[in-house]
Each structure stands twice: as C-alpha cells, then as structure tokens.
N, C-alpha and C positions, 0 to 999 in steps of 0.2 A: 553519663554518670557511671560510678564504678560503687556497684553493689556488694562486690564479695567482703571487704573490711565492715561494711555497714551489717552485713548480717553478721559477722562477729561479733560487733558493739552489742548486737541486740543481744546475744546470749551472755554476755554481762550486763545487759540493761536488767535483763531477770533475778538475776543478785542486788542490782538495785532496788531492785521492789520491794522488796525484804526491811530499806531501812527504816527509821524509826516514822510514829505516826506525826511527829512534829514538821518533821521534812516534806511529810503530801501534804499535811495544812500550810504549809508555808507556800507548795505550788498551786494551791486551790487558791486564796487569800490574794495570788497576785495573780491570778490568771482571769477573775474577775472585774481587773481593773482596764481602763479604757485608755486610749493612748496620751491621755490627756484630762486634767479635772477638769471641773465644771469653772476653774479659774484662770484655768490658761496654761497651769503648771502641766509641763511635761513629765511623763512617767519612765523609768528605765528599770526594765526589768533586768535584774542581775543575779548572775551565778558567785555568792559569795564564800571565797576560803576563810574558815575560821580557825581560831585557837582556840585551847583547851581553860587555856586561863585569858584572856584578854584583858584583864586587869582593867575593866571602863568601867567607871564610875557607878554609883548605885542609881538604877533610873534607865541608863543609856544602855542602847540594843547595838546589833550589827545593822539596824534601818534605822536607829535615832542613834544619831552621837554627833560630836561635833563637827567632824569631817562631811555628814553627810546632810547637817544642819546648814555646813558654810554652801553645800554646794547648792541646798535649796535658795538659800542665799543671795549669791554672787550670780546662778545658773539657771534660776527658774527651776530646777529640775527635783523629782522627789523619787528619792531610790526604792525601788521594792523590792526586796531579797524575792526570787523568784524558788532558789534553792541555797542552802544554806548547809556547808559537811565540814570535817575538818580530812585531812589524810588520803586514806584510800577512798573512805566515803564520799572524797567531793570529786576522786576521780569516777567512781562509777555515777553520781551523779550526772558527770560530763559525759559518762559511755550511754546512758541512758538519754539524755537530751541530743548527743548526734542518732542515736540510731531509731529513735522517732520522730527524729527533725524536729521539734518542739524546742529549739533551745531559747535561753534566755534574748534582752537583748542588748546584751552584753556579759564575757563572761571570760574566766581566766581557762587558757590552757596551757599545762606544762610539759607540752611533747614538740616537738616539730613532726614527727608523726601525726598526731593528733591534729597539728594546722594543716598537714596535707592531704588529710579525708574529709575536713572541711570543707576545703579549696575543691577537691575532685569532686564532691557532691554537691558543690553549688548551694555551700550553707551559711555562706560569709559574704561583708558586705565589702566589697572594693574602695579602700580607705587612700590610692593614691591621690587623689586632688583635694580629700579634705584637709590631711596632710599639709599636703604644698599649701595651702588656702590657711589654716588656722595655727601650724605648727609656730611656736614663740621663736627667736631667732637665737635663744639660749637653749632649747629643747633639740633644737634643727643642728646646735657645736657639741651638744650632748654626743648626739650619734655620728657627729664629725670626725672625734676623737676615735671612735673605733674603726676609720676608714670606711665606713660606711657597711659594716660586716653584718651589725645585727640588722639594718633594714634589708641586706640582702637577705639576710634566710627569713624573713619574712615576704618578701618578695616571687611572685610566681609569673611566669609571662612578663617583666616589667612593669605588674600590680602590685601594689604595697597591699595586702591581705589580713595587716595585722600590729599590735604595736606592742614591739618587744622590749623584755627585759631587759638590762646592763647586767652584766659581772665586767667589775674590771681588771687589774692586774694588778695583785696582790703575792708576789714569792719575794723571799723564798721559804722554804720550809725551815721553820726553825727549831734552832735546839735551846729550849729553855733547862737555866739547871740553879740548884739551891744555891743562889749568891751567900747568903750565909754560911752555910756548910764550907765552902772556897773558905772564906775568910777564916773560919774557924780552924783549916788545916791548911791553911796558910797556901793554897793553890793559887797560882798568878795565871789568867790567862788574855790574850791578846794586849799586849806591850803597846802595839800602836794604836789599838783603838778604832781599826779599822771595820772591826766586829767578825772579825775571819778567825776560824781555828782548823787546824787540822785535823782530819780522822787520830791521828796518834795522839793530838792531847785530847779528844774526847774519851777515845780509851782507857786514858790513863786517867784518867778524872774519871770514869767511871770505878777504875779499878779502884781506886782510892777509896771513893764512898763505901763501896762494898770491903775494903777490907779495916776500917776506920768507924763504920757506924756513925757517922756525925747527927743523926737521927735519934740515936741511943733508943733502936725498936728491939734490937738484941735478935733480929731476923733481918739485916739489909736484903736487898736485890738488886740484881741489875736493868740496864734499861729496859722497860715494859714497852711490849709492842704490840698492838689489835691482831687479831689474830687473818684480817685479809692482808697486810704489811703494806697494800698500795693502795688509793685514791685516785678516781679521776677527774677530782677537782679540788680546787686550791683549800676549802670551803671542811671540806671532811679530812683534810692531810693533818689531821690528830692521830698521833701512835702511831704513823706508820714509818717504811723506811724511805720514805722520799727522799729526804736529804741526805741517805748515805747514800741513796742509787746517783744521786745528782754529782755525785763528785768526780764520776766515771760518765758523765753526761749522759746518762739513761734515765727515762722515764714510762718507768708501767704504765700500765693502761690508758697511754693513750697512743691513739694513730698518726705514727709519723709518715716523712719521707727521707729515705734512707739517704737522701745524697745524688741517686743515679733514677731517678723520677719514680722505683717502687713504693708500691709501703706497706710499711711493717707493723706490725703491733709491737709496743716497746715492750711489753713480757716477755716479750723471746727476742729479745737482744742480748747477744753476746757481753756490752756492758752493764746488762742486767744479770746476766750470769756474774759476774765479778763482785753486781756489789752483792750478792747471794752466801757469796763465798765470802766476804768479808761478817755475813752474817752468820753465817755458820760456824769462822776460825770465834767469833765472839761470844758466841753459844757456848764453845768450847772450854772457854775461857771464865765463862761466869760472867762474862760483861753483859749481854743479854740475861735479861730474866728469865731462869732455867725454867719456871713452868708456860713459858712461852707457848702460844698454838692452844690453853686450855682457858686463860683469863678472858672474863666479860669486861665492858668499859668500866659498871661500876668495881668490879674488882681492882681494876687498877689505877682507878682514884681514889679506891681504899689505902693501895700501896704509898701513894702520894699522901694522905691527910696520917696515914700510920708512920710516917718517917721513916719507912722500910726503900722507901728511892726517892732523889732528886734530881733526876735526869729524865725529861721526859720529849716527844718530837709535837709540833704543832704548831697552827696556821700565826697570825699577826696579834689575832685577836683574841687564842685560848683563857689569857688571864680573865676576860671576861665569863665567862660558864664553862670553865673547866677548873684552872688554878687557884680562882676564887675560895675554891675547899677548902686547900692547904691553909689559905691565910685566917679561913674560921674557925680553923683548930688549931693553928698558931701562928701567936702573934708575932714572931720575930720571923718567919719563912719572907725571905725575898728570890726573886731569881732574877738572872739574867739572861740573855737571848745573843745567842749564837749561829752566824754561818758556819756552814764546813765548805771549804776552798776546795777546787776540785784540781783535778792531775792538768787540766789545761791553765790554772793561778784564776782562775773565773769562780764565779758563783754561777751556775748552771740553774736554768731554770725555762719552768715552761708555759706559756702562753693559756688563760683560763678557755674555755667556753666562752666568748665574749657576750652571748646570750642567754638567758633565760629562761623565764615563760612568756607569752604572748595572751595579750587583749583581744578579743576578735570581737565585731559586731555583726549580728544577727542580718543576713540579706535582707535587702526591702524594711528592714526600720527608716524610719521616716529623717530621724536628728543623728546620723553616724557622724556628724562634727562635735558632736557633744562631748564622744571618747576624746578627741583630740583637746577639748576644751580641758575636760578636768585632766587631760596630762599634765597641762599648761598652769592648772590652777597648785596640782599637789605636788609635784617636779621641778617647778618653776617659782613662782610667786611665791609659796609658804617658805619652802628654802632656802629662797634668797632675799625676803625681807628683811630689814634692816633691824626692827622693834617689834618681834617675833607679839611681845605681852600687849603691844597697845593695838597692834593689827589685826593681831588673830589672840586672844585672848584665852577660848575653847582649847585653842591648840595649845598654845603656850604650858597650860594646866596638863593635859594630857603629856605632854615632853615631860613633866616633874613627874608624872606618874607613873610613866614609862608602859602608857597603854599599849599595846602588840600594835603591831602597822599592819596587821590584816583589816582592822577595822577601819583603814582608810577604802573607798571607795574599789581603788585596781589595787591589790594586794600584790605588788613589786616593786620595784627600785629601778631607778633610770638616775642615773649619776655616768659622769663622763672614766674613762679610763687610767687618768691619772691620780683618782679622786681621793685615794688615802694620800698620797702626797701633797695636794694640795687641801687635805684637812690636817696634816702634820704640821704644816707651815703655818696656816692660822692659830693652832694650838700652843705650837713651839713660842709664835712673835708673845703670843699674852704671856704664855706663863716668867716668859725673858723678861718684861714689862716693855716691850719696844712696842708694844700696840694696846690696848685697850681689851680687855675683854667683852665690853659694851657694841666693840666695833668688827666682832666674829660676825658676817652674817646668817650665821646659821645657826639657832636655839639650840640646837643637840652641840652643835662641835661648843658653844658657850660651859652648857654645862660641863660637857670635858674636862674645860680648861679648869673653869673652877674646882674639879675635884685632883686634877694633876695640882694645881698652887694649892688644896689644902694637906695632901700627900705630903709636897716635899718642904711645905710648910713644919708639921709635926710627923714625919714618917712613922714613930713609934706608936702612937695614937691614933692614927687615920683609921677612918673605918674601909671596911672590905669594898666598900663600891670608890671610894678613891683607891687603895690601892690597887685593885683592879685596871681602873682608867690609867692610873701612872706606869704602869704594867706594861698592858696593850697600847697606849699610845706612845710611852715618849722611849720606850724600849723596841715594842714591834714594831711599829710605824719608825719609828726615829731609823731603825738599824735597815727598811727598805729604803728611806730617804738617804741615809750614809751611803749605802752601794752603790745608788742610781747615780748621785752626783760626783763618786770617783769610779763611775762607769765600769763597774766591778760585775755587773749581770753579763750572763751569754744568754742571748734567750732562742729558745726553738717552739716555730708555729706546728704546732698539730692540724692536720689537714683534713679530716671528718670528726664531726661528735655527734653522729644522728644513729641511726639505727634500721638497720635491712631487714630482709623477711626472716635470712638464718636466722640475725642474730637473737628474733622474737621466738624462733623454735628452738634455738644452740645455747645462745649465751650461759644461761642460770646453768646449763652442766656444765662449756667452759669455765664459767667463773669457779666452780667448783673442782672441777681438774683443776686449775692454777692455784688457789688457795690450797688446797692439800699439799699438791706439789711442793709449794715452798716453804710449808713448816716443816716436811718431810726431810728437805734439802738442809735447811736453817737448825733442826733439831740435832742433824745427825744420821734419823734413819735410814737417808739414803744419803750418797756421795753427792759432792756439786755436780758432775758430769752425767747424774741423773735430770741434768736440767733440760741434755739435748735428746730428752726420750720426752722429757714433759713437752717440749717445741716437737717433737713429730709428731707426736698424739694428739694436741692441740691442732695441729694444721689438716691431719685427719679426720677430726671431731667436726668440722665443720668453719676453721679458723681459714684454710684457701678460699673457700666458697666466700666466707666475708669480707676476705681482700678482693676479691673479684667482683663483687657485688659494690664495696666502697669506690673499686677503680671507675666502677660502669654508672654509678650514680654521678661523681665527680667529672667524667668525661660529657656527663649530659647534661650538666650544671646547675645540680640539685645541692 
C-alpha cells in the first residue's frame, strides 16, 4: 500500500472536520445502520453530490424522492446518504472518507487521481465480472461508442475499478451573434447555408455593430472575452477564443502530439501564437472589447442584456444559461450560430475528455452488482422507455420540474458519443412532423420538441424557455449535425487529461504565467513575439518536467 498521498488526504481531511453539524449527523444517522433491515431490504451507504437549489418538491430529500423511491422499488435497495456536500465540500468530504478508510459504500469521485489512491490503497471493490455479469447490452454500446476509452481509464491491471462518466463530442465552438441586429443592417452572412464564416466576415460584423449601435446602448463594444481566453473542455468554451485559435488548428490547453510522436501543450504552439496575434491586431482595432483582461462573467452578460454587444463565443448549449438574459430583457433579441472555417477549408476541432467522474464501490461490500444495477435502471430503462408518464410517473413530474440530476442516485451522465446528434434527429423528425412527438423516447428530448414547435409556432410570443430550447437545439445542435454530415469537421485526439505530481505543485502558477501572458499579448502591453519568452518561461517553470512525466505515465499505460 502507498501511504505518502493518504497522509496528504488526511491533512485535508482536517478542513473537513470543520464542516457543518448537519454533515456529522448525517454520517452518525447511517453509520448506525446494518447491512440490511429487519425486511430483507438492503442498505447502500452513499456519498451524495448535491445542489444548491435542487428544485424537488416540498416533502422530498436527497434520501427520499422519486429516483431513490423507484430504486427501493424495482431494487429492494434503500439509499442512506452516508455524507451529503455540494462543491468543494463533497470533495473534502471524499479527502476525508479515503484518508480514514471509512468510505461510503458507494460514492462519486471526480479525479482519476482520486481513483488511483483508491485502487493503490486497496479501498475499492473489483467491479470487472459484475460488469460482464449485470451490464444491459445497451449500457455495454454506450461505452462501445467511445472505443472503449472510458472503461479503460477506469481500468487498472485489466480490472475494471470503477464506472465512469461519458462526455461526448460536442464542437465546435461556436460564434453566436444578434440575428436581429444583421437583419436590421442589412448584414448577409453564409449564402450557402453551410453555417461556415470566415474570420473577415466576423470582423466585419463585429465592426459594424460597434460602429452602428444596433442596440441603441449609446456605449457599444466589441467581442467580450473571459479573461482566461482558453478552456480545456468543450463544457466551459464560453468567452473564450477557441474558435479563432481553431482556424489555425490550435488548441490551448490541451495535450497534444505534435505529429513526430512528442507532445506538446497546445499554449505554446506556434498556431497559438497566430491566433494571439489575430487577437491582438483586433484589440487594436476595437473589435475586441477594449476592457478585455478586466471583465467578470457577470459583467459581460451585462454587456449582452445592455445591448452594448452581440457577438459573443460558446459551447452548443449557451442559449440555455447564458443567452437566456438577453431574451428576458428583450423581446426581439435572436441570434444565430456560426463556424469560422479554418486556413485548412475544415472546421477544426478537438476531441472532449471522453470521461468524467467515476462510481466506485467500497471493498468487501457485500451487493457491488447493485451499482451496476441502478446504472442499468437510470441510464438505461428510464431513458429509453417509451411512456416516460405511465412507467415512471415520479419521474415524469420531476422532468416538468426540472428537478437537478444530482438527486438521482450516481450524479452523472452515461449517454453514448454521438448523442447530441442523435437527439438532434429525434427532435428535428417531430418538430418536421415526420414522426410523432409521443414517439421521442426520451421524456426530456419530448419536452424539447414541444418547446422548439411552440417557438417557431409563435416566435414573437414564446417564452424564454422555448426560445432558449430553439436556440440550443435546432441552431447548436442543428449546425454540429450540418458539419458532421458534409464532413466539414478535422478532428485532433488529445493524448493525456490526467494530472502528475508537478502539475499538483506547478500548475496554478503556470496557469497564471499563461493567463497574464496572453492579455499582456492580446492587450498590447507586450509584442506577439513576447509569446516565445512566455513558452521558455513556461517550460522552465516546471512545463518540461510535465511533458516528461505525461511521456513516462503514457509509456506505462496509465
């Protein structure tokens, strides 16, 4: 066993001590209980993530509500929050449960770090045969689709250790901008339809709003950008410059291979230097928003609902909790959703994290096929039932309410890798009338539909959660479906997303050399060719040390 991480955890276990008194009655409450009542029902002690608002009903807990009613249910089985955090607090929670061995007996962890001090303390229960044994044959094409990537990083020795999350593939970054505003000044863009623009007409459409006001804020600005400019996942590529770096097929932060079997970090690519410089000539120009580098998020979704800009960068999905604003401050704000085509006539683009977080169950529990069960029960069966209201009823009501999905049992998502396309095309056939909305089978993509057919039913009148859904679906989703099918994507796999010793002592100052660096760059105060002093500094800082440590992890088949 390998002690030196676990004496770590303990000195965060100590900050765990600290949290509230509800949290130790919650692990006294279930640590009293027996493996089993006096009915036969089994017990599963669990480490639960919670939200802040979870919007469940008046009455129901994170240990009573419907999800954990069905499982007593269908599963004999009756959940008892063992601990219960939201954030940080359910990761020290988790630091606290590995570093006195006490863990739940079952419980979420969001690190592959964190599953591999597990696995090396011998704290986890060897999930490969319940797996093979219990997995549904639709759970088993789930992790098909990803080549089998996520059960490998859950995987240690050729033991499956754990059951992981999906992210699937969801690029590219897109550029949403005031379709109103176009129409109002008469802007035309993409003739054919293909949903591609080029860097020159976004400039110029940027230019335009800023010298035109179509907002009438009497303050435009130009494109607002977060002040880290990159994301390294598809998930947070809100405000950054993803998709200009993508036009020069560069991608920050994450870890590629260059071509000739090294790798690199894509912040110090030479095509990151360029798109830098394209941010910089645009800073120059007014096309960036000149207080760049000092705006918070809500600041610049101030600028957005104030009609001071209509040009903003983000994922598939932003109209749902981000764009939303805009249209509750006005009623005529639409946008539209644009690629930018890169110097190779592709849409560049790069491969998610195909994992998650991870389930693990507690060594030496008695029912480790139980996690496999309710995979099978909430992943499988609720999702793909046909009559979501007459099945699951509980559920059904919760989908109207839009109760948080943490209060489902494993707080994650296992959906396969094509899966916004193939909820695009259920969406699409109803709202076309070629299929039935009765015959989606999935309660959530039902609702969709119905709120995209009452959108573009009365667009004027829609409320914000249809225009929203017609937004993100038949605009994001629609223009990743356009690409895919005229094979318009370049896609590059990034080759680690885990984390080494430096980068647990280095990173947070790298991150912060690079973030300076490039508002520095992008503002002006320093030249683009200050970029190849921020890449020597960077590889001195301790950025070699983590290519070498990523080489020597990957060569050992971690």
């Amino acid at each position: 066993m390998k002690y030196r991480s676990l004496l770590k955890r303990m000195g965060i276990a100590l900050m765990a001590s600290t949290l509230t008194v509800s949290l130790a009655a919650c692990v006294e409450s279930s640590s009293s209980e027996d493996s089993s009542t006096k009915d036969g029902t089994t017990i599963i002690k669990m480490g639960r993530v919670t939200a802040a608002n979870p919007k469940l009903p008046e009455g129901d807990t994170y240990e009573d509500n419907a999800y954990t009613r069905l499982v007593k249910e269908k599963l004999n089985v009756k959940i008892v929050d063992q601990f219960e955090a939201e954030g940080e607090d359910y990761n020290r929670q988790v630091a606290l449960a590995i570093a006195s061995g006490e863990l739940p007996d079952m419980m979420r962890v969001d690190s592959k770090e964190e599953l591999k001090e597990l696995v090396e303390n011998d704290l986890i229960a060897d999930l490969t045969e319940v797996y093979d044994k219990n997995a549904s044959d639709y759970i088993k094409g789930v992790y098909d689709t990803y080549d089998g990537r996520n059960l490998a990083d859950a995987t240690f020795d050729g033991h499956l250790m754990a059951i992981p999350a999906t992210i699937g593939n969801s690029a590219p970054n897109i550029v949403w901008i005031r379709k109103d505003w176009m129409d109002k000044l008469g802007i035309k863009l993409d003739s054919d339809g293909d949903t591609q623009i080029t860097l020159d007409e976004l400039e110029k459409t940027a230019k335009t709003f800023v010298e035109k006001d179509p907002g009438n804020s009497g303050n435009p600005v130009g494109i607002p950008f977060a002040t880290w400019l990159n994301a390294s996942d598809y998930g947070g590529s809100g405000l950054t410059m993803s998709s200009i770096a993508a036009v020069f097929n560069a991608h920050p932060k994450f870890w590629l291979d260059n071509g000739n079997g090294d790798i690199i970090y894509g912040s110090t690519t030479d095509s990151t230097k360029k798109a830098l410089g394209v941010m910089a000539d645009w800073f120059d120009k007014g096309i960036v928003d000149p207080q760049f580098g000092t705006r918070t998020w809500d600041d610049i979704m101030a600028l957005l609902t104030k009609g001071q800009t209509g040009i903003v960068t983000g994922p598939w999905h932003i109209p749902d909790w981000g764009l939303s604003t805009v249209k509750g401050m006005d009623k005529n704000a639409e946008f539209t959703a644009y690629s930018i085509k890169g110097e190779n006539e592709k849409v560049n683009v790069v491969h998610n994290n195909p994992t998650g977080q991870f389930i693990v169950v507690r060594k030496d529990y008695d029912h480790p096929e139980l996690a496999i069960k309710i995979l099978n029960l909430f992943y499988d069966e609720i999702i793909n039932t046909k009559d979501l209201k007459t099945e699951y009823p509980e559920i059904s009501k919760y989908s109207e309410l839009a109760v948080d999905g943490s209060t489902r049992p494993f707080n994650i998502e296992v959906y396969n890798a094509n899966n916004v396309l193939e909820e695009y095309a259920y969406i699409k056939s109803a709202v076309d009338g070629k299929t039935s909305i009765d015959d989606i089978p999935k309660a959530g993509l039902k609702i969709d539909a119905q709120s995209v057919k009452a959108y573009e039913k009365d667009p004027a009148n829609a409320d914000t959660s249809a225009w929203s859904k017609y937004h993100s679906r038949m605009l994001g989703m629609g223009m990743i479906n356009t690409l895919s099918e005229e094979d318009a994507f370049n896609w590059t796999t990034p080759v680690f997303f885990g984390t080494t010793k430096t980068m647990e002592k280095k990173w947070a100052n790298l991150g912060k050399l690079e973030e300076e660096s490039f508002i520095k760059i992008v503002t002006g105060n320093k030249p683009l060719d200050y970029f190849d002093t921020y890449v020597s500094n960077w590889k001195k800082q301790g950025g070699d040390e983590i290519i070498s440590e990523i080489k020597e992890e990957l060569e050992n088949g971690q």
